[in-house]
N, C-alpha and C positions, 0 to 999 in steps of 0.2 A: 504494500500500500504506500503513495504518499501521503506521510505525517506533515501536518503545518503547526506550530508551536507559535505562542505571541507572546510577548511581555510587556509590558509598562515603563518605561524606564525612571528609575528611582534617583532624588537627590544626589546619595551616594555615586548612581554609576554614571549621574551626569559629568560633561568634560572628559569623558574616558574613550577610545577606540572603540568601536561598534565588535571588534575582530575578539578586543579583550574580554567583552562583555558577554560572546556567545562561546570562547573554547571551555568556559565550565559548564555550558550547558549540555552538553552530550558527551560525557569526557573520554569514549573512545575511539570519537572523529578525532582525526590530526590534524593540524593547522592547515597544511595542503588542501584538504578536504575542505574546510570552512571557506578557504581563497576560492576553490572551484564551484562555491554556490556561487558568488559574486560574479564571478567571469567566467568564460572557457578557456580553452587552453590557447584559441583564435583571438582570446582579447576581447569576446561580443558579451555583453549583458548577459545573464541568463534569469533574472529576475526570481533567482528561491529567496533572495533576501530581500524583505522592503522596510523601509521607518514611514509611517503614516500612511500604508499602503500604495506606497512610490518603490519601485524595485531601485534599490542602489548598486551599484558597479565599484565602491569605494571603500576602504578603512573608514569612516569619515565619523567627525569625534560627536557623543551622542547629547545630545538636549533634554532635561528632564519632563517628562510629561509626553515624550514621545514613543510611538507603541512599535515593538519591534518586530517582524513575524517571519520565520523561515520556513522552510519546505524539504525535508528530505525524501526523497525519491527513494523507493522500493525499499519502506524502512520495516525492520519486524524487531517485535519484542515478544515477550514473555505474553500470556494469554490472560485476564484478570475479570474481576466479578464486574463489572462497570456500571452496575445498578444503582446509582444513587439517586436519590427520592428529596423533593424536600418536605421538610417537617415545619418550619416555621422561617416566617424573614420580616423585619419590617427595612426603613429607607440607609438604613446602616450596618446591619450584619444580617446572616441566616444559621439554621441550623437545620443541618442537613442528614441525613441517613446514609453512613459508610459502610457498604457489604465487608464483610470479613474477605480480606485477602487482594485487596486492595489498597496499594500502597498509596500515604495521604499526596507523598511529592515523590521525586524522582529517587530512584534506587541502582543499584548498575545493574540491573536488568531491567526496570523498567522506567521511562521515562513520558513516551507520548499517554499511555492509560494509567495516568495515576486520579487522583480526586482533584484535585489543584488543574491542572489539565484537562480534565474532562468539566469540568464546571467554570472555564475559561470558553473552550467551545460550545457545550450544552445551553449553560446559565444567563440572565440578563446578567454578571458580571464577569465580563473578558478580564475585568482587572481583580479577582477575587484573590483574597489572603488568609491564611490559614491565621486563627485564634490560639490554636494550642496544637497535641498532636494524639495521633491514637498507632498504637503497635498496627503493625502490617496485620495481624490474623485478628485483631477486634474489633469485632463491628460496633455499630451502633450512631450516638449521637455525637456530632462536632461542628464547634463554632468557627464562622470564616468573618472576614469583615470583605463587606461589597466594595473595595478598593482599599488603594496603599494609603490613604488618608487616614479609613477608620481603625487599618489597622496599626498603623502608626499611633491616635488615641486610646485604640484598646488593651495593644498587648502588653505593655508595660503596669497596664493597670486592672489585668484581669479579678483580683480580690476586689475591686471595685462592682463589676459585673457578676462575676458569678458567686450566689450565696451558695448554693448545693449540689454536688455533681454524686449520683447513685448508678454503681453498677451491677449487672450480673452475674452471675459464672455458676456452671456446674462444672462440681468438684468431685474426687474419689472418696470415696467413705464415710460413715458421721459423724460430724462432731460431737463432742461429751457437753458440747454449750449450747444453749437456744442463739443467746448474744454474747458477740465479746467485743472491745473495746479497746483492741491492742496498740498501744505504745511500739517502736524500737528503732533505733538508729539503723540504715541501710548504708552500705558499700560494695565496693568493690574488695577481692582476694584474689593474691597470686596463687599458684599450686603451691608453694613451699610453706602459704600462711592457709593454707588447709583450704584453699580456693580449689572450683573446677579447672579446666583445656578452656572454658568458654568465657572471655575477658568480658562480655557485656551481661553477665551475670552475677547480679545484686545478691548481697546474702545477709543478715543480720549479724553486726556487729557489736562490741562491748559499746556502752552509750563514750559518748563523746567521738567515737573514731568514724563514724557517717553522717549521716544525715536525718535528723529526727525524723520518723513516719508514724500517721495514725491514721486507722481504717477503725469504722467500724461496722464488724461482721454480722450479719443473721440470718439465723437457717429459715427459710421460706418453707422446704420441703426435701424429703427424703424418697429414694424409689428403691428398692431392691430389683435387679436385674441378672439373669442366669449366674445370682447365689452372689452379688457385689452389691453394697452400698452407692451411691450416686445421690451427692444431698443438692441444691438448689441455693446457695447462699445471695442473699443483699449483702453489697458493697458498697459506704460512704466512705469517702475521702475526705478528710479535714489538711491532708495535705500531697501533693503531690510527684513524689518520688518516682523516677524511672523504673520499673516494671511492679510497682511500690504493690501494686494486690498479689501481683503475681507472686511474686518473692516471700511475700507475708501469708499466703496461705500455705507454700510448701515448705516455709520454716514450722508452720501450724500441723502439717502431718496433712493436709488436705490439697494435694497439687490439683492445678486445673484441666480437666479432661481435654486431650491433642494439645498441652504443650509442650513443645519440644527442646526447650531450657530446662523447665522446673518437672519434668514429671520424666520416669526412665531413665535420670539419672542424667538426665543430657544427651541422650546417645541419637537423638535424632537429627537435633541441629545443626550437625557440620555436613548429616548426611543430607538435609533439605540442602543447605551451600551447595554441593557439588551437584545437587540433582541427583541422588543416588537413592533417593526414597523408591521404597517399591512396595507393590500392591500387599505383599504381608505386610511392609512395614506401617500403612497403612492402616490397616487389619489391628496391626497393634493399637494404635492412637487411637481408633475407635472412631475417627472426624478426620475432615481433613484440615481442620484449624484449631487452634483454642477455644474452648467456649466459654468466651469474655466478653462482655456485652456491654455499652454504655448506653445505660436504661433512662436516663431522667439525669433531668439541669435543669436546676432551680436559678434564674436571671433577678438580678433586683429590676425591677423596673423604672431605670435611666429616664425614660418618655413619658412616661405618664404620669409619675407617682408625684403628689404634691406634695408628700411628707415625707421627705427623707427616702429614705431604704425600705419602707414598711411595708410593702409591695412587692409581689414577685412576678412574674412570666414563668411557668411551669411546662414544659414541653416532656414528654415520652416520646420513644420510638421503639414502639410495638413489633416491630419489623423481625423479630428473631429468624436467626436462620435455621434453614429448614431442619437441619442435621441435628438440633436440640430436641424436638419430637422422638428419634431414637430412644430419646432416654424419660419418656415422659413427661418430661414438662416442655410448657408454653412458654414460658419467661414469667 
């Protein structure tokens, strides 16, 4: 297929070469390659590059507020869920529906079908920005801002915006707790400090040497399946640590069913990298993703409210994927 990608051009990359500005965006094109969108090898135009949909032939240095859009010819990636749904939006941000296994921005496999890009060509905003982020394998709810303006005022101040964010996940076996309310510092370990092979893997640490996290945990519901436990947990976040549910429920004895960090010991993870998963392996995980859900975000309401914070915007997405039925529950 030909892929066309656009951008915005930001503050930051104004005054800057058009050439510098696109060799990080596909980073296994070579410079070569980027020069031969601009011209042929004849010296003629070939118009896959434009700024304000004028094809350029030039380096030529870029303008803030100018939109950049390219064209790669017979481009292929990785294959991805590209469902996304919206759930809610008013004239400054949305909040959108992310299928599990969908990456939110570019990854080195994929870059033309991520969220960020598909909701650039999809959505009334070409110039849409990501609010926060969600793992490749969890679906569910996430905020963007409708250009680089509001996300410029939002994301530095999202405690401002969001009063409450609730996830889901079905997990291995039950807990001995209806609720818990867990406390604990997250980090990173080497193999020598009793860490995994997998360096983006958070593990609970003595307090002071990470990073404070707190969840808190409750069992919705429990299933017994050919003779295993499968409980149904709510997830609040009071704070927001990288893989911070995930980490914290297999420090808890409860890893989340199909993930391939925290559950198996890891053994899946390096083999998803190489593409060496196979239909047992598969078989093993029970899914083909995490089932991690971001169920409900609670919004102060910025717009309306005339008193203060007293006021929320409450959004759900319902949307579970299909592969949660397996096990019984709905979300």
């Amino acid at each position: 297929m030909n892929a066309t990608f656009s951008f915005t051009v930001t503050v930051k990359q104004a005054n800057t070469h058009l050439l510098t500005c696109l060799y990080p965006a596909i980073p296994y094109l070579q410079p070569e390659q980027w020069q031969a969108l601009l011209f042929s090898a004849k010296g003629e135009k070939k118009g896959n590059i434009k700024l304000d949909s004028i094809a350029v032939s030039a380096d030529v240095l870029l303008v803030a507020g100018q939109v950049v859009s390219y064209t790669i010819n017979d481009y292929q990636e990785a294959e991805v869920d590209d469902a996304w749904s919206l759930v809610w939006s008013n004239d400054e941000i949305a909040a959108v529906h992310k299928p599990a296994n969908l990456p939110v921005n570019r990854t080195t496999r994929n870059v033309y079908n991520t969220l960020i890009q598909l909701l650039r060509r999809e959505s009334p905003w070409p110039d849409a920005h990501l609010l926060h982020r969600l793992d490749l394998e969890t679906s569910g709810i996430i905020l963007i801002a409708n250009n680089n303006a509001m996300a410029r005022r939002y994301q530095s101040n999202l405690g401002e915006l969001i009063k409450r964010k609730v996830y889901r996940a079905v997990v291995f076996g039950k807990p001995d707790w209806v609720s818990k309310d867990f406390t604990c510092d997250l980090g990173t370990l080497n193999e020598n400090q009793g860490g995994s092979h997998i360096r983006s893997q958070m593990h609970v640490v003595p307090e002071g040497e990470g990073k404070e996290s707190r969840t808190l945990f409750k069992v919705l519901a429990t299933k017994i399946i050919n003779g295993m436990n499968y409980s149904l947990i709510e997830c609040e976040l009071f704070t927001g640590r990288k893989h911070q549910i995930r980490a914290q429920l297999a420090h808890l004895g409860h890893a989340i069913v199909g993930d391939k960090i925290y559950s198996n010991d890891g053994e899946f993870y390096l083999k998803r990298l190489d593409k060496t998963l196979t239909e047992a392996d598969h078989t093993r995980l029970l899914t083909a993703h995490h089932l991690l859900h971001a169920y409900e975000i609670h919004l102060f309401d910025l717009w309306n409210s005339k008193v203060g914070h007293s006021e929320s915007v409450i959004l759900r997405d319902d949307d579970f994927p299909e592969s949660w039925g397996g096990f019984g529950f709905s979300g």
